[in-house]
C-alpha positions as CSV (number, residue, x, y, z in Angstrom):
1,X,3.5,-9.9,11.6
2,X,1.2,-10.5,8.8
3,X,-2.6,-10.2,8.7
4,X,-4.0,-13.7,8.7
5,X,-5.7,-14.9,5.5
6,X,-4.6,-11.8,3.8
7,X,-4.3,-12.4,-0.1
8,X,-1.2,-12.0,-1.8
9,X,-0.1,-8.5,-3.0
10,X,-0.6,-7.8,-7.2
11,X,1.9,-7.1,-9.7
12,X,3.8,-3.7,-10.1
13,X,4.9,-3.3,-13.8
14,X,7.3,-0.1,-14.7
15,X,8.4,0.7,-17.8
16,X,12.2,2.4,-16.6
17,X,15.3,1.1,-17.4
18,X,16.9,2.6,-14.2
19,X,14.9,1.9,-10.9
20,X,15.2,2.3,-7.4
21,X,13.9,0.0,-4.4
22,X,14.2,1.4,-1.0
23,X,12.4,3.7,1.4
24,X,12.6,6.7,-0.9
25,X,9.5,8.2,-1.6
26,X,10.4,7.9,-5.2
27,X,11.1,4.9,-5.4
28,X,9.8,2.1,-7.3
29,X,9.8,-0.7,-5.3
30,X,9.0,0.5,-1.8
31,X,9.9,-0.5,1.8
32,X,9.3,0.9,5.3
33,X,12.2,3.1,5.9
34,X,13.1,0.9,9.6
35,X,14.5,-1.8,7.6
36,X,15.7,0.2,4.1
37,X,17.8,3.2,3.2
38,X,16.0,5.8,0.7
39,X,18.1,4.1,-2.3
40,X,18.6,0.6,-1.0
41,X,19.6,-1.1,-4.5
42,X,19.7,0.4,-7.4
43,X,19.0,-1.7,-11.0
44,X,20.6,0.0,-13.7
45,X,20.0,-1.5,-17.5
46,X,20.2,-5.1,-15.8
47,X,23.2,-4.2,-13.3
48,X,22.2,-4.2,-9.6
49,X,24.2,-1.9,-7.1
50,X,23.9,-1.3,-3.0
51,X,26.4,-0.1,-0.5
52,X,27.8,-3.7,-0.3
53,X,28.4,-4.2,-4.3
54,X,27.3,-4.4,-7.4
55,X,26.8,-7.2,-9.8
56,X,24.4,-8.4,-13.2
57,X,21.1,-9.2,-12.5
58,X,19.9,-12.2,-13.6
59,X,16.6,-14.2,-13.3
60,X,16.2,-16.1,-10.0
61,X,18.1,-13.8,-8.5
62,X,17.2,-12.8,-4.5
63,X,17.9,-9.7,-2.4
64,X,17.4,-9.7,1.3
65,X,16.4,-6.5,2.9
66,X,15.5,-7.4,6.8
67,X,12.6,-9.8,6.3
68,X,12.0,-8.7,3.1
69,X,12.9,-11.3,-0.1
70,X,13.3,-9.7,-3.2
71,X,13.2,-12.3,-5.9
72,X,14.6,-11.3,-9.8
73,X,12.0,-14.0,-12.5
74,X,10.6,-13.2,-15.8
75,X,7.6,-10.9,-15.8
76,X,4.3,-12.2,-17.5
77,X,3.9,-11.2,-20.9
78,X,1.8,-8.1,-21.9
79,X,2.3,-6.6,-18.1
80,X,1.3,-2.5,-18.6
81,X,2.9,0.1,-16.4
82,X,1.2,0.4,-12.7
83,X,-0.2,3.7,-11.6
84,X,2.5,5.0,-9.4
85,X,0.2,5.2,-6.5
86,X,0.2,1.9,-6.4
87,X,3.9,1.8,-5.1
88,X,2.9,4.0,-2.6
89,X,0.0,2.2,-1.3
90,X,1.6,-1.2,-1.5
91,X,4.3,0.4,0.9
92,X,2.2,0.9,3.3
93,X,0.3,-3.0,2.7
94,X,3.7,-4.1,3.7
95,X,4.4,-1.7,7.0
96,X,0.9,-2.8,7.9
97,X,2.4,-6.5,8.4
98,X,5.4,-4.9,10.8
99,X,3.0,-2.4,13.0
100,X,0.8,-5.4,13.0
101,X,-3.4,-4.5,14.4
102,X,-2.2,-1.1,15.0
103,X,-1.2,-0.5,11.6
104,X,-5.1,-0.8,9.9
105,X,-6.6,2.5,8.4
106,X,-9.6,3.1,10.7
107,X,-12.6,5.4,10.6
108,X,-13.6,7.2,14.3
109,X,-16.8,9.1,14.8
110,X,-15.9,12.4,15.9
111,X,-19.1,13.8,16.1
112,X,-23.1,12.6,15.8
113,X,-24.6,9.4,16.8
114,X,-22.2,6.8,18.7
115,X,-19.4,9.3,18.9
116,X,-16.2,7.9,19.8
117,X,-17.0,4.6,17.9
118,X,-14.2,3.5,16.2
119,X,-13.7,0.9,12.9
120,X,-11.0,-0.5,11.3
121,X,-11.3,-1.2,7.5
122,X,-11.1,-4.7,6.3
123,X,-8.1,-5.6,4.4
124,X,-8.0,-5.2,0.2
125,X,-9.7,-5.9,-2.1
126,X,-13.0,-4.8,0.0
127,X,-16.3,-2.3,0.4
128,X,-17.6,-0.6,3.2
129,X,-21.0,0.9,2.9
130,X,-22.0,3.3,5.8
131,X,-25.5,4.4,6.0
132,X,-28.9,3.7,7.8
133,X,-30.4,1.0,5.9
134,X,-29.9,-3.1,7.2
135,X,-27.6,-3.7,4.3
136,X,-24.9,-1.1,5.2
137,X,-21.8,-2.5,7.2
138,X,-22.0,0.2,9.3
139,X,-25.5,1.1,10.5
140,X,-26.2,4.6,12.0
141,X,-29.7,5.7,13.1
142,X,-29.4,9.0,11.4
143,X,-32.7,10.6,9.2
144,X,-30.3,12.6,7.0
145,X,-28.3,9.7,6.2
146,X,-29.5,7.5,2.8
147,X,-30.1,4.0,3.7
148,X,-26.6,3.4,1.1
149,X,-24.7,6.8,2.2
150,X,-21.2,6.6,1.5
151,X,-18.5,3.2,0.2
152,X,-15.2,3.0,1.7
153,X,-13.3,1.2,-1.2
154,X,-10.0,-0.3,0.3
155,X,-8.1,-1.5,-2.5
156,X,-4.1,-2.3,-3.7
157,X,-4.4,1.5,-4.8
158,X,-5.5,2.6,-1.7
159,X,-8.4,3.8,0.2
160,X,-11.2,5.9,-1.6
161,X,-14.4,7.3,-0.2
162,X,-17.1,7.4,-2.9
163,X,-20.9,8.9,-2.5
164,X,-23.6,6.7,-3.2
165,X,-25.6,9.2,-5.2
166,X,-27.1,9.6,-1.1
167,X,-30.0,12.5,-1.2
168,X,-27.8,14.8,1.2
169,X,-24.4,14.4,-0.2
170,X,-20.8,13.9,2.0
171,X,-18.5,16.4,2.6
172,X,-14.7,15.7,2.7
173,X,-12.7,18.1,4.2
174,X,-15.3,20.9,4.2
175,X,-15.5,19.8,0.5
176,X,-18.4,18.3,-1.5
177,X,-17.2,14.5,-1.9
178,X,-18.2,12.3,-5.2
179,X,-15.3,10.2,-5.4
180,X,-11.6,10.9,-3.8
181,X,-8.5,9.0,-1.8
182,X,-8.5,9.2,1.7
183,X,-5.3,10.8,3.3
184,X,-4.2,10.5,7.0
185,X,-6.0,12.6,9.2
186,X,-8.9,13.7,7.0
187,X,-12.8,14.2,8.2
188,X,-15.7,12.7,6.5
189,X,-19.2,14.6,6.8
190,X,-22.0,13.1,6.0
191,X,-25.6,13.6,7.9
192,X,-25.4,14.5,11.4
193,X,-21.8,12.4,11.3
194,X,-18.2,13.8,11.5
195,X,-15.6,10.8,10.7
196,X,-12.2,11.0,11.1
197,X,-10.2,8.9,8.4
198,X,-6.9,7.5,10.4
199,X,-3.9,5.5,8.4
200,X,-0.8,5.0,11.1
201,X,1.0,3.3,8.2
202,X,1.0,6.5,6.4
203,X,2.5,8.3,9.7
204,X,5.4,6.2,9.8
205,X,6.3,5.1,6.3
206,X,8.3,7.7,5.7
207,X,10.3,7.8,9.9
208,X,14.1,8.0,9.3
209,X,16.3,5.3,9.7
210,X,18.9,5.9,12.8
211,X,22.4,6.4,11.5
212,X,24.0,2.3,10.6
213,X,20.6,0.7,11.4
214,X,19.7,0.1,7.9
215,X,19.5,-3.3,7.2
216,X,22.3,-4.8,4.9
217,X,21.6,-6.7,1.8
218,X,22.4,-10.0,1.6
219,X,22.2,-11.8,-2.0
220,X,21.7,-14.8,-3.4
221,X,23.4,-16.7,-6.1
222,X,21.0,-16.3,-9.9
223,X,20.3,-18.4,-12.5
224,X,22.3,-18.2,-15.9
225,X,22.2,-16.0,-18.5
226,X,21.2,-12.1,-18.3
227,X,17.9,-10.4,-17.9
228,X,17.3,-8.3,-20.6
229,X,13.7,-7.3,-20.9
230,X,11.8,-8.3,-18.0
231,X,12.2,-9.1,-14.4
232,X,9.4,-9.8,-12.4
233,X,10.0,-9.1,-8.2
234,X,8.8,-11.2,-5.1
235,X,8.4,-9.4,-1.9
236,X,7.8,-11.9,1.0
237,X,7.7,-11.2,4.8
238,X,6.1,-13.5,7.4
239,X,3.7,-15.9,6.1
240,X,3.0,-13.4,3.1
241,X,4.2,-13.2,-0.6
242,X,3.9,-10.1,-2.5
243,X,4.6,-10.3,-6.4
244,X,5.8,-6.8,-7.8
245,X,6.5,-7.6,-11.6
246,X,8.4,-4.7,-13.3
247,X,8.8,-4.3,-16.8
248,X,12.4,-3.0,-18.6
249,X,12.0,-1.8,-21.7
């Protein structure tokens, strides 16, 4: 499933000649690991290879991975090398869409005011201000809290916690917090507040695939002539598109 009235995944540009997408932590293009293997196809100076064959790649070309569609077109000009976290992050965008409402990064209140509340994070590109003031989107009645506290930035790059310059200051891990990613399982502190970062896609992005349960890949026929330079890649599942452009040079 796909979250309704998400907005369609941004680009991925690389800058290797030889790439990998599967369920590989390194790889470039990456897909849950219940539907890919850790290499699934392999693009090699414009030749593609899986376990089913090999062949040239070639603008309009298609790989299907499960419910995946992997679409070869020509990248947009000027297109700049994506952060590598990116890959990661947009993994686990798309293993979101097959864990469904479960799969949402959420923030629990371990400890102060309302413990046990829970939150999940609204989807990319958003902000989430926690503090005690009437604008924040979560509102806690705390006297050590600023009235602006803390922004939870959920973005194509990830999840970040940034400090809003608040007069006590936020503690991530035991740690004093100005600006940093949020990992699976890590504890916010801030006022009388403990908070408890979850991300269930991050648990299970990387779960083995059982021995000939990898999906296959199917292909479908391309357009003419080679792809030299430039390919640009279409990830769709569900009622969602992704574009992942990728850039050979």
């Amino acid at each position: 499933m796909s979250e309704e009235g998400r907005a369609a995944m941004p680009a991925i540009d690389v800058a290797d000649e030889r790439f990998v997408i599967g369920s590989s932590p390194v790889a470039r293009i990456r897909l849950p690991a219940a539907v890919a293997r850790g290499e699934h196809v392999t693009i090699d100076r414009g030749t593609w290879r899986t376990a089913e064959g090999s062949g040239a790649l070639a603008a309009g070309h298609t790989f299907a991975i499960g419910s995946y569609r992997v679409r070869v077109a020509p990248a947009p000009a000027g297109a700049q090398p994506t952060p590598p976290q990116r890959t990661e992050s947009l993994a686990r965008e798309l293993l979101r869409d097959v864990l469904g409402a479960a799969g949402a990064p959420t923030l629990t209140v371990e400890r102060g005011p309302h413990a046990g509340a829970k939150r999940a994070l609204p989807p990319p590109e958003s902000a989430y201000v926690i503090g005690r003031g009437d604008d924040a989107q979560w509102i806690f009645d705390d006297p050590d809290l600023s009235k602006r506290h803390l922004e939870i930035r959920r973005t194509w790059d990830g999840v970040r916690a940034v400090d809003l310059d608040s007069k006590n200051g936020t503690k991530l891990d035991a740690l004093p917090l100005r600006d940093a990613e949020l990992r699976d399982g890590m504890v916010l502190e801030l006022g009388q507040l403990a908070l408890r970062y979850h991300d269930p896609a991050e648990r299970h992005l990387g779960e083995p695939v059982a021995s000939g349960v990898a999906e296959p890949v199917r292909t479908v026929a391309a357009g003419r002539g080679k792809l030299i330079f430039a390919v640009a890649i279409v990830v769709a599942l569900a009622a969602v598109a992704g574009l992942i452009a990728l850039v050979l040079r």
